[in-house]
N, C-alpha and C positions, 0 to 999 in steps of 0.2 A: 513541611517538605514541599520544594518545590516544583513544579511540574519541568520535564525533562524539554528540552529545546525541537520543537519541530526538526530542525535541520540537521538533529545530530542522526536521525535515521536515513538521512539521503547521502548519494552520491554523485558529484556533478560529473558528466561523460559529454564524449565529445556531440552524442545525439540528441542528448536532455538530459536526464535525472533517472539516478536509480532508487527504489526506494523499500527499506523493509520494511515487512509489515509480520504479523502475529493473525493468523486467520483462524475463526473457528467457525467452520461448518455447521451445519444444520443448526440455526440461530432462530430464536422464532422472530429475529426481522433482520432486513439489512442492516448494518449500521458502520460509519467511520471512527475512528477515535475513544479516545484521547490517546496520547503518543504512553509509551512505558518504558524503564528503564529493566528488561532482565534481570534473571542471578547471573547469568553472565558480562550484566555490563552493556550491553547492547542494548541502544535505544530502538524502536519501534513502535509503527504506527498499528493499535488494534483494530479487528475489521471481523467483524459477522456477516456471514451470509445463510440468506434459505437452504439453497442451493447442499445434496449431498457431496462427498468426496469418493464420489465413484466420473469415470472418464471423462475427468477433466471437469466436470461440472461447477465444482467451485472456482476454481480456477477460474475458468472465463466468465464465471459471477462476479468474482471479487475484479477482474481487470476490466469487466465492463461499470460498476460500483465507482473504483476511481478515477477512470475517463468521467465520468460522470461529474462527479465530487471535484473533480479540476476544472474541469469543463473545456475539456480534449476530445476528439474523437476517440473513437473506442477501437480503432484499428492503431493510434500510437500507442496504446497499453499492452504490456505485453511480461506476463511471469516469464523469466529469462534464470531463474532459481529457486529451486526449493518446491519444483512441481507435485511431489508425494509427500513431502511436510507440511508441518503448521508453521513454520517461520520461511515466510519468500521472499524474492527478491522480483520487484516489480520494475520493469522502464518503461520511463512516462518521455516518447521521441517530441524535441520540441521547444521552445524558446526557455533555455536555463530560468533566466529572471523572473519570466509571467508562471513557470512552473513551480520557482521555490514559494515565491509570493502566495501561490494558493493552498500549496503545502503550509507554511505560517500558519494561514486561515483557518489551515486545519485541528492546530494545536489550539 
């Protein structure tokens, strides 16, 4: 089987990149990747954090995590869905190309 394409979890918008991801909380470490294909179908990037899911805590783990891992400021990441779920939706504001390219990197 082969590993599912970085790009099919993004969306390119008019500010950068949207991107979903699969988050699971209290992880005993941070961690990015590998991207996964769903039972639904939907691809997505996995993503652990320390961090619990109480106010917002993961949240601004995992959006400071992939500022990071892009190597973006951490004021252009931003959960914009899926704030109370395990499946979000992340946008990363910011040059499409140098953003999908590090996503790539990611997978």
């Amino acid at each position: 089987m082969t590993a599912p394409a970085p790009r099919a979890a993004c969306v390119p918008v008019s500010e950068g990149v949207r991107l979903r991801v699969r988050l699971t909380p209290r992880a005993g470490k941070d961690s990015v990747g590998p991207f996964e294909v769903l039972a639904s179908g939907e691809t997505v990037l996995l993503a652990h954090v320390r961090a619990v899911p109480e106010k917002g805590a993961a949240n601004a783990a995992i959006a400071a995590l992939i500022a990071k891992r892009l190597g973006v400021a951490k004021t252009k990441v931003e959960v914009v869905a899926g704030q109370t779920g395990r499946v979000k939706t992340i946008e990363i504001r910011g040059d499409q190309a140098a953003i999908l390219a590090e996503i790539d990197a990611l997978g």
